[in-house]
Structure formats: C-alpha cells, structure tokens
N, C-alpha and C positions, 0 to 999 in steps of 0.2 A: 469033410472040411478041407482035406488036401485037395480036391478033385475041383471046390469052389474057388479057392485059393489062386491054383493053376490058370483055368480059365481065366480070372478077373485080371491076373499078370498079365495072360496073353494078349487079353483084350483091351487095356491097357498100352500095351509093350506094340503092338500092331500099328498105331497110327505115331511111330516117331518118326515118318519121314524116308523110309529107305521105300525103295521102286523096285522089285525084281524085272530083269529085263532091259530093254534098251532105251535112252535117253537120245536122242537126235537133238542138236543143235535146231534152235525155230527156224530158219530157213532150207531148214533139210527134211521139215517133217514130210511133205509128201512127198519125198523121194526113197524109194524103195531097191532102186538096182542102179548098179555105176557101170560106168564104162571105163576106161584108160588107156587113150591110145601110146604110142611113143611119144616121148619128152622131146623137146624141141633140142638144139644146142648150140647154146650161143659163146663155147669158150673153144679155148684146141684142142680137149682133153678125146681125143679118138674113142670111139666103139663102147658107151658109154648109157645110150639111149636108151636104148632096148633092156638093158642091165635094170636102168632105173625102176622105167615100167612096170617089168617082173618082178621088181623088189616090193613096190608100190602096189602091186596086184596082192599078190602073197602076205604080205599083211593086212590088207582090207579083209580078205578073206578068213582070215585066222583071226580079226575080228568078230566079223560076223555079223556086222549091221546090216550091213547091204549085202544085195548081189551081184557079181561083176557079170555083166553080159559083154555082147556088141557094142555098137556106137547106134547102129540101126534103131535099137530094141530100148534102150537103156533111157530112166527118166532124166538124167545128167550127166555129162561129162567131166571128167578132171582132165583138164590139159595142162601139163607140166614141160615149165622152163627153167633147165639150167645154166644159169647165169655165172655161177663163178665155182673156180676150182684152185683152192687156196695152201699151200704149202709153208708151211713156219716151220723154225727152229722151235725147238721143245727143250733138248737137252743139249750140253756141247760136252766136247772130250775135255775129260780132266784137266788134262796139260795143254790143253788149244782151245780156247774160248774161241777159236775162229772156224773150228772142226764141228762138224754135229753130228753127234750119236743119234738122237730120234728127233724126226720130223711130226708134225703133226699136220692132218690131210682134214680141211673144210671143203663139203660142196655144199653150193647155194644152189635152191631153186625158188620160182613164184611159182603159184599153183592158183586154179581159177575153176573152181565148179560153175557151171553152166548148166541152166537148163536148156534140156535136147531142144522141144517145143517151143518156147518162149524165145530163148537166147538171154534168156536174163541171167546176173551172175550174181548167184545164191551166196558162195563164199569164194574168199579170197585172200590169200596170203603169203608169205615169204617164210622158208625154212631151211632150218641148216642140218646137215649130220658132220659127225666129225669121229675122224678116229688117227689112229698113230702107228705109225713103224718104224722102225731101225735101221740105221745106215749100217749098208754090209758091204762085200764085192760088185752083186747086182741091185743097183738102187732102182732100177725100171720095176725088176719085178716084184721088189718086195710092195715098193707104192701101188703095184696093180691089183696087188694081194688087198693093202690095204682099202680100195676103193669099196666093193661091195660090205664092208663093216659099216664104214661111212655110208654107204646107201642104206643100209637095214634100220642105222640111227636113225636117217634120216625117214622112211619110208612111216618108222612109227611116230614120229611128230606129224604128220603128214595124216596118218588113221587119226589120231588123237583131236587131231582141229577139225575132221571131216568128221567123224566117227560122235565125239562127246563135244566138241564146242571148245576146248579147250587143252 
C-alpha cells in the first residue's frame, strides 16, 4: 500500500511545473555558444575593458547555458558598452557633512546580443553593477580595488537577462 501510495504522489507531484535544466529566453533559443569580445568605452575611466569582458566571460561560463567560443565560430555576439562610471557620496564624517567616508562606484553599460549570421539583435539592454569603498590616504586605489566587485555585480545581471530572460 506504501509502495502505491508513493508512486501515485510522485506521479502526481511530477507535472507541477518545475524544468530540470536550462530555460533560454525565446530569442535565445537557437543559440547554443557566445562570443564576447572587448567592451567598447565611451567614459575616462582607463584600462577598464578588457576587465569587463573577463568578468562577463567568467560568469557566462560558471553559468553554463552557453559556450563561449571565437567570434568566428559563435551563433551570437554580445557586444558591450560602457557608458557611464558614476561615483556618489554614501556616507559623510561625523563632524563634516562636507567630508566622505565611503563612496559608492556605479558602472553603466548597454549590451546587444547579435546574431553572428543574420545581424539581427536578439536581445538588448542596459545594466548596472555597483559597489562601495572607503576614503583612505590612497583614494585611486582603493576605487580601483573597488571596480572589479562592481564588474562581477554587474557581469551577473548581464548572465541573468542573457542566460534566463530576466
């Protein structure tokens, strides 16, 4: 009786809806491998590009929907622009509202999946990451520390809209 029991759960329980495996966004479905070359950059923020890319690879990957190839090889392109690199006050010193303890670091980019073939653009949209550091003695380098957090934020909204649609 346990054994019919079980089964009729399971069988039952099986069709609520859940998908083992990957879900592609409908304009993604026949795309199977990505390409990613360098990010374009359209602000001052120096040496920058190549960062993103890598960032942006490494999470697709560690994903796992796709496979990153060439550009040669690949059923789509993601070509990424960074458009803005945005610096705010977060917190100020106790006794100086005019002083700031921590900063907080936005980067914008658009981004435009492309089919290789076609030239048609499957998906497209605007993302941001963001992260935060502290004013010290060296403000250059703590901000340059903080860049690549803000790229990893950003790199996974980026898998997220390519990867599931959302």
């Amino acid at each position: 009786m346990r054994l019919l029991t079980t089964l009729l759960a399971v069988a039952f329980l099986s069709g609520c809806g859940y998908k083992l495996g990957e879900i592609r966004p409908t304009p993604m479905r026949s795309v199977r491998t990505l390409a990613v070359p360098t990010f374009k950059n359209r602000t001052y923020e120096p040496r920058v590009e190549v960062l993103l890319a890598d960032t942006l690879v490494k999470a697709l990957q560690q994903d796992g929907t796709y496979t990153i190839v060439s550009d040669d090889t690949a059923d789509a392109i993601v070509y990424c622009t960074l458009i803005n690199v945005e610096r705010r006050s977060n917190r100020s010193v106790i006794n100086n509202v005019l002083a700031t303890s921590e900063f907080g670091l936005t980067l914008e980019i658009t981004y435009e999946v492309v089919d290789r073939v076609t030239g048609i653009v499957l998906l497209s949209g605007r993302e941001r990451g963001r992260s935060t550091f502290f004013a010290n003695s060296d403000l250059q380098t703590t901000e340059r520390q903080a860049i690549p957090i803000a790229a990893q934020n950003l790199a996974v909204e980026v898998t997220m809209k390519i990867s599931e649609g959302w």
